[in-house]
PDB file of N, H, CA, C and O in Angstrom:
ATOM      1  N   UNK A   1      -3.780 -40.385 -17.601  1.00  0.00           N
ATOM      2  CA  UNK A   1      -3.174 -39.154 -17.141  1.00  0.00           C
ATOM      3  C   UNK A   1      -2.058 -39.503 -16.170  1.00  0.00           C
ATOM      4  O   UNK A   1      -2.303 -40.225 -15.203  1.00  0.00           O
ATOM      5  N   UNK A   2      -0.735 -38.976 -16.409  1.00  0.00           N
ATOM      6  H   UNK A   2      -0.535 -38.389 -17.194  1.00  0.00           H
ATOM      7  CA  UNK A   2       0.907 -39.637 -15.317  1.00  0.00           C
ATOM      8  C   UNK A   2       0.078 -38.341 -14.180  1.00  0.00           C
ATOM      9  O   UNK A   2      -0.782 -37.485 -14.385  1.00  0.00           O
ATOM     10  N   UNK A   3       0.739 -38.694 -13.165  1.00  0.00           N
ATOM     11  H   UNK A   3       1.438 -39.390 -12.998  1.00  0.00           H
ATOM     12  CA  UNK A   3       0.787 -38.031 -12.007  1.00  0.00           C
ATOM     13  C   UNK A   3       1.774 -37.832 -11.754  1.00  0.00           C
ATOM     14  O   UNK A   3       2.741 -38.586 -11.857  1.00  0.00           O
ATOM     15  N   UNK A   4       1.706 -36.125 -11.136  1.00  0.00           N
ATOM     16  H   UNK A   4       0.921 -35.512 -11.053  1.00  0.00           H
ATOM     17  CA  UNK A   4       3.201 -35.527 -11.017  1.00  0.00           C
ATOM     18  C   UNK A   4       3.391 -34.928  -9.694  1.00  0.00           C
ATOM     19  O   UNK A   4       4.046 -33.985  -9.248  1.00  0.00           O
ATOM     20  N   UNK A   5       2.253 -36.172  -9.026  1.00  0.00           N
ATOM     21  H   UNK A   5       1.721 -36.937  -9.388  1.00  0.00           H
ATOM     22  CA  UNK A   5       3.169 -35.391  -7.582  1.00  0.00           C
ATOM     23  C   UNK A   5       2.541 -34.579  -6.738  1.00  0.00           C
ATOM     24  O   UNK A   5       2.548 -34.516  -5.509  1.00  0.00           O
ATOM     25  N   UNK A   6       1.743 -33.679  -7.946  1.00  0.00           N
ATOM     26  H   UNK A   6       1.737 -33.731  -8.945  1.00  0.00           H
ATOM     27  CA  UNK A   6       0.962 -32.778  -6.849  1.00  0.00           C
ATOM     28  C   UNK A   6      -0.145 -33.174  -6.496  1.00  0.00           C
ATOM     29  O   UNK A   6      -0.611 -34.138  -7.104  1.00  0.00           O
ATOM     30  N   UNK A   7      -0.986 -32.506  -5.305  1.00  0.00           N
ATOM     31  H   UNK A   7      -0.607 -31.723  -4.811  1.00  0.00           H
ATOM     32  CA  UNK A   7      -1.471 -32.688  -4.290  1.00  0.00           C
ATOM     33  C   UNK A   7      -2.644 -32.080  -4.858  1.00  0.00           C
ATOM     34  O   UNK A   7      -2.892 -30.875  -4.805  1.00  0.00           O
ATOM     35  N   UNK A   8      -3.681 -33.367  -5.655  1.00  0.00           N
ATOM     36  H   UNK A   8      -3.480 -34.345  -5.697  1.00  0.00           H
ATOM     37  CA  UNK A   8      -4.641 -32.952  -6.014  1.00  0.00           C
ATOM     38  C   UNK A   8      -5.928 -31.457  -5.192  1.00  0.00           C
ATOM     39  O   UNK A   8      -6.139 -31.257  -3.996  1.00  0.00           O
ATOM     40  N   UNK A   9      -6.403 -30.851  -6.165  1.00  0.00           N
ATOM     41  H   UNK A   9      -6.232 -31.014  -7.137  1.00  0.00           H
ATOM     42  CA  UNK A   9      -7.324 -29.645  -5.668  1.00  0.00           C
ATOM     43  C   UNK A   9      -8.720 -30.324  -6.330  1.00  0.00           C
ATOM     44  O   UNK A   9      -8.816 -30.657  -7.511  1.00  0.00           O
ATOM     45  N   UNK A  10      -9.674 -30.442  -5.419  1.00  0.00           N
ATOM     46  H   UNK A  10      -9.596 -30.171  -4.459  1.00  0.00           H
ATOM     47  CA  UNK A  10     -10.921 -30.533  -5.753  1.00  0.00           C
ATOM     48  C   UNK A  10     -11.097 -29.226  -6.672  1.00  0.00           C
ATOM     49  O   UNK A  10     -10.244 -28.343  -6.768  1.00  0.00           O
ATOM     50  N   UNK A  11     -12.304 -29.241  -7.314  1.00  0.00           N
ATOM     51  H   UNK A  11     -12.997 -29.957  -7.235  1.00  0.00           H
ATOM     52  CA  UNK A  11     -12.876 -27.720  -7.874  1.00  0.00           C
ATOM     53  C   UNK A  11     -12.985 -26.532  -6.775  1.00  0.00           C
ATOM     54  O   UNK A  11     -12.231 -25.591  -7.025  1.00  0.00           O
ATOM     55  N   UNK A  12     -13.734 -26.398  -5.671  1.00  0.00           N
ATOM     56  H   UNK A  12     -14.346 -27.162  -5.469  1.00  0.00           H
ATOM     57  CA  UNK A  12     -13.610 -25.868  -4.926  1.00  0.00           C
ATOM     58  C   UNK A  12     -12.516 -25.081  -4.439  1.00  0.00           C
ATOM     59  O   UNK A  12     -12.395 -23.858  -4.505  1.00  0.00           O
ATOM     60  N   UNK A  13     -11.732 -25.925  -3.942  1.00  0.00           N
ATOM     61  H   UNK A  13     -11.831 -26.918  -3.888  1.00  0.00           H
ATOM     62  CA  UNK A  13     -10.007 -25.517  -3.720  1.00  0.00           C
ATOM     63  C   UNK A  13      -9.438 -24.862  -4.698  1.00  0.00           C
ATOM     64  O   UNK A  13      -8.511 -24.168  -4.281  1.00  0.00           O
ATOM     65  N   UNK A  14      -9.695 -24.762  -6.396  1.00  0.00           N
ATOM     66  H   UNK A  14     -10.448 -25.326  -6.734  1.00  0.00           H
ATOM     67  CA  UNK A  14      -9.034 -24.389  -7.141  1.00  0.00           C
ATOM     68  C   UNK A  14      -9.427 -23.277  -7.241  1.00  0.00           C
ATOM     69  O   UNK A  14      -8.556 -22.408  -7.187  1.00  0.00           O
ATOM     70  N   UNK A  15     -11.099 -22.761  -7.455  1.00  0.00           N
ATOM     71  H   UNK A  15     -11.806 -23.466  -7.499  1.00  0.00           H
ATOM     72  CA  UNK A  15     -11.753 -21.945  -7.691  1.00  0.00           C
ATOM     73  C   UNK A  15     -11.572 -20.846  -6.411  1.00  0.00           C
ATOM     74  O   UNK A  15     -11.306 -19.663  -6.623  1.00  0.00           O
ATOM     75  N   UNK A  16     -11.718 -21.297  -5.323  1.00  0.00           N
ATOM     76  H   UNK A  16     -11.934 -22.258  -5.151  1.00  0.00           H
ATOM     77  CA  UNK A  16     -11.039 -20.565  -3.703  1.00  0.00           C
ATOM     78  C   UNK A  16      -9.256 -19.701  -3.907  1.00  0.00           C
ATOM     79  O   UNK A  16      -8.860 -18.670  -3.363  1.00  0.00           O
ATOM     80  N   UNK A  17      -8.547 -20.590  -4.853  1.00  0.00           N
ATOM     81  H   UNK A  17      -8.869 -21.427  -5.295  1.00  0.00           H
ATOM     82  CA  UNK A  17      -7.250 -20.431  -5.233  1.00  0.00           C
ATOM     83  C   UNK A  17      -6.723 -19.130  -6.223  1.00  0.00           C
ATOM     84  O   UNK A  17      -5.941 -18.191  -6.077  1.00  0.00           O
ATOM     85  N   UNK A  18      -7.622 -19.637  -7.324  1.00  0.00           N
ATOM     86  H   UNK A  18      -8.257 -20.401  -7.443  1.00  0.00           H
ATOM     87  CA  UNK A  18      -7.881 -18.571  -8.523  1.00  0.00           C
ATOM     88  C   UNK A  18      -8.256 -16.888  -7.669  1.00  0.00           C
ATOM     89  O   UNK A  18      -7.799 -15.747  -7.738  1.00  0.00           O
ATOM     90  N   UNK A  19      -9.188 -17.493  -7.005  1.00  0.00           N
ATOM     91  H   UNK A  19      -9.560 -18.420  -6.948  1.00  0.00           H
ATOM     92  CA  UNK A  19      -9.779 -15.915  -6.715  1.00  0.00           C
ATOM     93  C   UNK A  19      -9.140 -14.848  -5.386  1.00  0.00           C
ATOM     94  O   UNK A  19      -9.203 -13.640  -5.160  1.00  0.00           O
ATOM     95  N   UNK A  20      -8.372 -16.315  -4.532  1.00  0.00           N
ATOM     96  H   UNK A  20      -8.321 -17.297  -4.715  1.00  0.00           H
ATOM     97  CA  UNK A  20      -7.193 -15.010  -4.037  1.00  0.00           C
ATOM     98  C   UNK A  20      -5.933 -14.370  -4.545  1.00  0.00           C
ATOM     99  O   UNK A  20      -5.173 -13.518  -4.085  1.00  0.00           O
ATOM    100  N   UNK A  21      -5.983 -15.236  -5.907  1.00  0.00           N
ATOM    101  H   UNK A  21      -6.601 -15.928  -6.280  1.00  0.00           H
ATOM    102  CA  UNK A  21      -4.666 -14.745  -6.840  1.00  0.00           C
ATOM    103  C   UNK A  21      -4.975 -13.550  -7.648  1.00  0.00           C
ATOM    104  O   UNK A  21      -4.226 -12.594  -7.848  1.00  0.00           O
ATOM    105  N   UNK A  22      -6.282 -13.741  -8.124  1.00  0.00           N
ATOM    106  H   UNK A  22      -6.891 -14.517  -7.961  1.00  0.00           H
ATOM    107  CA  UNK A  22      -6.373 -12.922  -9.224  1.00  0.00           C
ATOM    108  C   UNK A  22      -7.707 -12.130  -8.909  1.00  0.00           C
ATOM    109  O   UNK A  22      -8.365 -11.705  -9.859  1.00  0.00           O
ATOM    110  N   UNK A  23      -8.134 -11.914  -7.601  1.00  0.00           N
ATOM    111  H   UNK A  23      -7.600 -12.260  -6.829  1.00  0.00           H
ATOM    112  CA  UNK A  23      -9.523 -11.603  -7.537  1.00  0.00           C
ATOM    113  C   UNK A  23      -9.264 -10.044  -7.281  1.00  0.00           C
ATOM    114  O   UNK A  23      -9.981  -9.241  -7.877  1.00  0.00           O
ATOM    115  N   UNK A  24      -8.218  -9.568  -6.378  1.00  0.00           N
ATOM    116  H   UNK A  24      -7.635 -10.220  -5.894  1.00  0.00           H
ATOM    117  CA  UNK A  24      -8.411  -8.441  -6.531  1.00  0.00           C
ATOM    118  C   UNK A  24      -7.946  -7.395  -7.702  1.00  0.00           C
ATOM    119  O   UNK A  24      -8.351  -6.237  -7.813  1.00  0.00           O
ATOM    120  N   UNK A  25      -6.930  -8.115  -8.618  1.00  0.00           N
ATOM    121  H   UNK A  25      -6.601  -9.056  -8.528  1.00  0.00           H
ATOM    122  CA  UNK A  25      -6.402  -7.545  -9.663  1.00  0.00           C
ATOM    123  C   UNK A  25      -7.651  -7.225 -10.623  1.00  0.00           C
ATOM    124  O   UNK A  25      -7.854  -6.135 -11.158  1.00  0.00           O
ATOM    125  N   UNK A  26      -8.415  -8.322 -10.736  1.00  0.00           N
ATOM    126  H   UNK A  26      -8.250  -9.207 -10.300  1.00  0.00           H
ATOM    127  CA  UNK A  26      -9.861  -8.102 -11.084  1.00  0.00           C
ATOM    128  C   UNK A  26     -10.720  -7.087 -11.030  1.00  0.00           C
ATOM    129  O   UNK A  26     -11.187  -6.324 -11.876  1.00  0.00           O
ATOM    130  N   UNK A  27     -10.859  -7.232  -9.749  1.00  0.00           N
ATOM    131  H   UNK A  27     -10.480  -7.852  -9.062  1.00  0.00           H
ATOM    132  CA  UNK A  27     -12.079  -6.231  -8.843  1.00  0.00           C
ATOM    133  C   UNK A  27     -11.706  -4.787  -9.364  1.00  0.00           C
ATOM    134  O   UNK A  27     -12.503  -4.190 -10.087  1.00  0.00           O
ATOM    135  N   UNK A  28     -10.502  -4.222  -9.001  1.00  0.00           N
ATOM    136  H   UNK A  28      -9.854  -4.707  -8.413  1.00  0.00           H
ATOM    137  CA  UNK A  28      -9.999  -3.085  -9.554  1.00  0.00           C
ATOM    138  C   UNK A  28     -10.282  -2.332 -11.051  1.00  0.00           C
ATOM    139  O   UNK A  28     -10.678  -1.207 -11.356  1.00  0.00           O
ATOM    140  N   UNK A  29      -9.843  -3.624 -11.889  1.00  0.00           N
ATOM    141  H   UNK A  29      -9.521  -4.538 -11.641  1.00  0.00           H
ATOM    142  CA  UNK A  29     -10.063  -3.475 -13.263  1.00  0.00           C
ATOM    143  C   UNK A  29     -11.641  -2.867 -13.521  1.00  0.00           C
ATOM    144  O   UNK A  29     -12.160  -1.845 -13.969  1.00  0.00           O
ATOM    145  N   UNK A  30     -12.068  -4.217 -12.924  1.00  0.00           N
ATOM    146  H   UNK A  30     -11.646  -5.047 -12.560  1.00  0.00           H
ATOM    147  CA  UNK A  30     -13.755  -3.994 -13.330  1.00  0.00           C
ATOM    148  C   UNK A  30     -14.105  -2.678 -12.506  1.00  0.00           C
ATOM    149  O   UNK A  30     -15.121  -2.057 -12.816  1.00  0.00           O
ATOM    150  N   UNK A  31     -13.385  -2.284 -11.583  1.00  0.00           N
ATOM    151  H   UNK A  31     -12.559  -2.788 -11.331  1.00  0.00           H
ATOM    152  CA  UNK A  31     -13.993  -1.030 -11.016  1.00  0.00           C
ATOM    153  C   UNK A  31     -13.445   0.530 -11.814  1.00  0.00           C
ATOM    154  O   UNK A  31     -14.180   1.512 -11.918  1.00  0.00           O
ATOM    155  N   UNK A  32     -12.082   0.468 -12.293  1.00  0.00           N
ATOM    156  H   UNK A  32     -11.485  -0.330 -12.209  1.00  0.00           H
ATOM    157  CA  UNK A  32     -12.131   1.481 -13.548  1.00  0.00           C
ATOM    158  C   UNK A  32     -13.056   1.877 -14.507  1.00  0.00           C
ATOM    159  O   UNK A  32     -13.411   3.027 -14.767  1.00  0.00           O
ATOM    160  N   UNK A  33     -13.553   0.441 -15.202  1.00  0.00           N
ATOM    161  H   UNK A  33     -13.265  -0.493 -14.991  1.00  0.00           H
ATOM    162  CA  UNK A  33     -14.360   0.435 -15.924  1.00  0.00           C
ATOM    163  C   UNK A  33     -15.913   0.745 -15.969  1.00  0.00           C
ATOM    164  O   UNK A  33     -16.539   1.151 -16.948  1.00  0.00           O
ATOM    165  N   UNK A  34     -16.510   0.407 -14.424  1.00  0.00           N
ATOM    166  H   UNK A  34     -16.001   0.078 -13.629  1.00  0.00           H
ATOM    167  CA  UNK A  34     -17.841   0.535 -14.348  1.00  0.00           C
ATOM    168  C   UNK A  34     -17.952   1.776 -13.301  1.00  0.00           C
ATOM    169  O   UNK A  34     -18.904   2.552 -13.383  1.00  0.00           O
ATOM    170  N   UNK A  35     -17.033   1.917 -12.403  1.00  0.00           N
ATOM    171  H   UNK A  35     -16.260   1.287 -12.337  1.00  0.00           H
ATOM    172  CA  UNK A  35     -17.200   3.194 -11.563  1.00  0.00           C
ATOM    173  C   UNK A  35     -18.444   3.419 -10.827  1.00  0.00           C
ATOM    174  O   UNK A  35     -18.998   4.492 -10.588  1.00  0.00           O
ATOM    175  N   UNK A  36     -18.863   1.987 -10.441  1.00  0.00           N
ATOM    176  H   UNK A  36     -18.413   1.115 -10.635  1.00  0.00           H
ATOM    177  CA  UNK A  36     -19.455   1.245  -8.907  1.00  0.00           C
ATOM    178  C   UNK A  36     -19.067  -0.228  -8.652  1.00  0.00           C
ATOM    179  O   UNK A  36     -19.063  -1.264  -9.318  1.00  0.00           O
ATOM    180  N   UNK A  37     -18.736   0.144  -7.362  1.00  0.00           N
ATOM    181  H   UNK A  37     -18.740   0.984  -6.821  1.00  0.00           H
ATOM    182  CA  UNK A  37     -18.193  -0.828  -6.648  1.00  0.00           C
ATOM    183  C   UNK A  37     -19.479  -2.497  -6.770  1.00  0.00           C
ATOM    184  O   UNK A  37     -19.136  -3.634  -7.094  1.00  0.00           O
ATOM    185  N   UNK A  38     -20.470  -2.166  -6.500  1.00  0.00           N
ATOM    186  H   UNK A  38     -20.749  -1.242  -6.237  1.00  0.00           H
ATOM    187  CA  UNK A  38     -21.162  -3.122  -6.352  1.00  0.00           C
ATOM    188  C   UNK A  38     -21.351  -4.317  -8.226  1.00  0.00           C
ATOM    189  O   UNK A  38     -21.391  -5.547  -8.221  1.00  0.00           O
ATOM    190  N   UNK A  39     -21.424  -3.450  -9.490  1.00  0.00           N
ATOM    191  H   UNK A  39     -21.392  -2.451  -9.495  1.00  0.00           H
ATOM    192  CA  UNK A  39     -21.522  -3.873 -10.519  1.00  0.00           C
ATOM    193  C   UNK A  39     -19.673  -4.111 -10.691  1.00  0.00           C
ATOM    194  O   UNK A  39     -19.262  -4.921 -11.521  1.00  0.00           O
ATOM    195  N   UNK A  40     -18.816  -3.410  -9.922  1.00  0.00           N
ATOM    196  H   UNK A  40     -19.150  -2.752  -9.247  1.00  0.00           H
ATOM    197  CA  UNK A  40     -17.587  -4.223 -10.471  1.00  0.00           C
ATOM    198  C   UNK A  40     -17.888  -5.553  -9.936  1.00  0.00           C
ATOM    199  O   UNK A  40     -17.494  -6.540 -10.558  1.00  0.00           O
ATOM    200  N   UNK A  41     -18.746  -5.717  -8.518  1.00  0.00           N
ATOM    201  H   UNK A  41     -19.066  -4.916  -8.013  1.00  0.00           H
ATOM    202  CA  UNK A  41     -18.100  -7.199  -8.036  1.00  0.00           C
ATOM    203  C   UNK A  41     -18.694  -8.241  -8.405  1.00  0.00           C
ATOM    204  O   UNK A  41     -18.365  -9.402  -8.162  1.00  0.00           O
ATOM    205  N   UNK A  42     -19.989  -7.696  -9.272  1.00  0.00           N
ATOM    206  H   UNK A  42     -20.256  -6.752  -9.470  1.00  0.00           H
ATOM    207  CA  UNK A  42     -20.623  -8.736 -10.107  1.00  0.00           C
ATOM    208  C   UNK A  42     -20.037  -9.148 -11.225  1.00  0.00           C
ATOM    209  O   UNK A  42     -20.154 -10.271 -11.714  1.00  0.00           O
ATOM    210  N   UNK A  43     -19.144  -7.888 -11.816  1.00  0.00           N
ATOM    211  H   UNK A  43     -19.049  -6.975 -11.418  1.00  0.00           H
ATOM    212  CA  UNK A  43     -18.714  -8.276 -13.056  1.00  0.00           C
ATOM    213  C   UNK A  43     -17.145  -9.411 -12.674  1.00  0.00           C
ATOM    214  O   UNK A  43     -16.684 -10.202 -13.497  1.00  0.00           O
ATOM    215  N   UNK A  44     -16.675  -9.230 -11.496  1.00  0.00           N
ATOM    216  H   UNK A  44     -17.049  -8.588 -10.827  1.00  0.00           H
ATOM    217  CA  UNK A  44     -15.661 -10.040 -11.356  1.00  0.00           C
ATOM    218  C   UNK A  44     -16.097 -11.275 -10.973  1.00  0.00           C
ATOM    219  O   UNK A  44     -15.238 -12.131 -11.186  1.00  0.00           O
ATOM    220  N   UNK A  45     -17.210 -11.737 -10.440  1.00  0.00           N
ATOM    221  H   UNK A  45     -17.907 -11.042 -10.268  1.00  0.00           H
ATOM    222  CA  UNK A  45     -18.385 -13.113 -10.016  1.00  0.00           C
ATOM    223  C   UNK A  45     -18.067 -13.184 -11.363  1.00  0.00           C
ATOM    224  O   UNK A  45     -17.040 -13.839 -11.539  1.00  0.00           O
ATOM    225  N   UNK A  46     -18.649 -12.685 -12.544  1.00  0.00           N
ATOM    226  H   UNK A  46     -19.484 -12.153 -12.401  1.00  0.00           H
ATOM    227  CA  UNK A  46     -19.045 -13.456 -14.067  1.00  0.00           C
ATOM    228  C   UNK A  46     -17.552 -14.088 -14.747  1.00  0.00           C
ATOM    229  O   UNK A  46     -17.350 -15.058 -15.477  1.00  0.00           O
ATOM    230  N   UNK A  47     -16.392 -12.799 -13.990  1.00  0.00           N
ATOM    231  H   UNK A  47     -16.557 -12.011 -13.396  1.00  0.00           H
ATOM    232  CA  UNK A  47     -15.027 -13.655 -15.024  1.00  0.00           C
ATOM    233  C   UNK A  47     -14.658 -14.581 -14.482  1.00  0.00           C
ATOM    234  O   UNK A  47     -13.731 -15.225 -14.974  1.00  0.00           O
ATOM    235  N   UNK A  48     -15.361 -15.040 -13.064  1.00  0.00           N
ATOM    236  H   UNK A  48     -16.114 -14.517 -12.664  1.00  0.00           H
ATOM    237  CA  UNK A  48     -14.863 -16.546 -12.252  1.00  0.00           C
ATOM    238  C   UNK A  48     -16.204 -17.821 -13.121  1.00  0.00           C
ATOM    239  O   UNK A  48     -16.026 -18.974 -13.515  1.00  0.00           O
ATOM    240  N   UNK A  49     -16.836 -17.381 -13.130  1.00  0.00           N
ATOM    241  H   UNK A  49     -16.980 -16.445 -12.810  1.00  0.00           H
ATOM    242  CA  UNK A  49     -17.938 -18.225 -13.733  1.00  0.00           C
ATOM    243  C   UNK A  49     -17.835 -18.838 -15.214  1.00  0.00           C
ATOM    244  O   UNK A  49     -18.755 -19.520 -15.666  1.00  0.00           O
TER     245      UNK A  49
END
């Protein structure tokens, strides 16, 4: 694998990364759809998993 430089991310770091990018665009979605807050935030736990 070449290396390009960037500044490796453990899993952790990436997964921490993902979910301030895309976690609340998420949360929202899943909350249209289920119309409780608590089963949207499980359902957004399962699309990180």
């Amino acid at each position: 694998m070449a290396e390009t430089g960037a500044v490796p991310f453990d899993r952790e770091e990436r997964l921490t990364a993902w979910v301030r990018t895309h976690g609340e665009p998420i949360l929202r979605t899943c909350f249209v759809y289920l119309l409780d807050r608590a089963q949207a935030e499980d359902a957004m736990q399962d699309t990180f998993l």
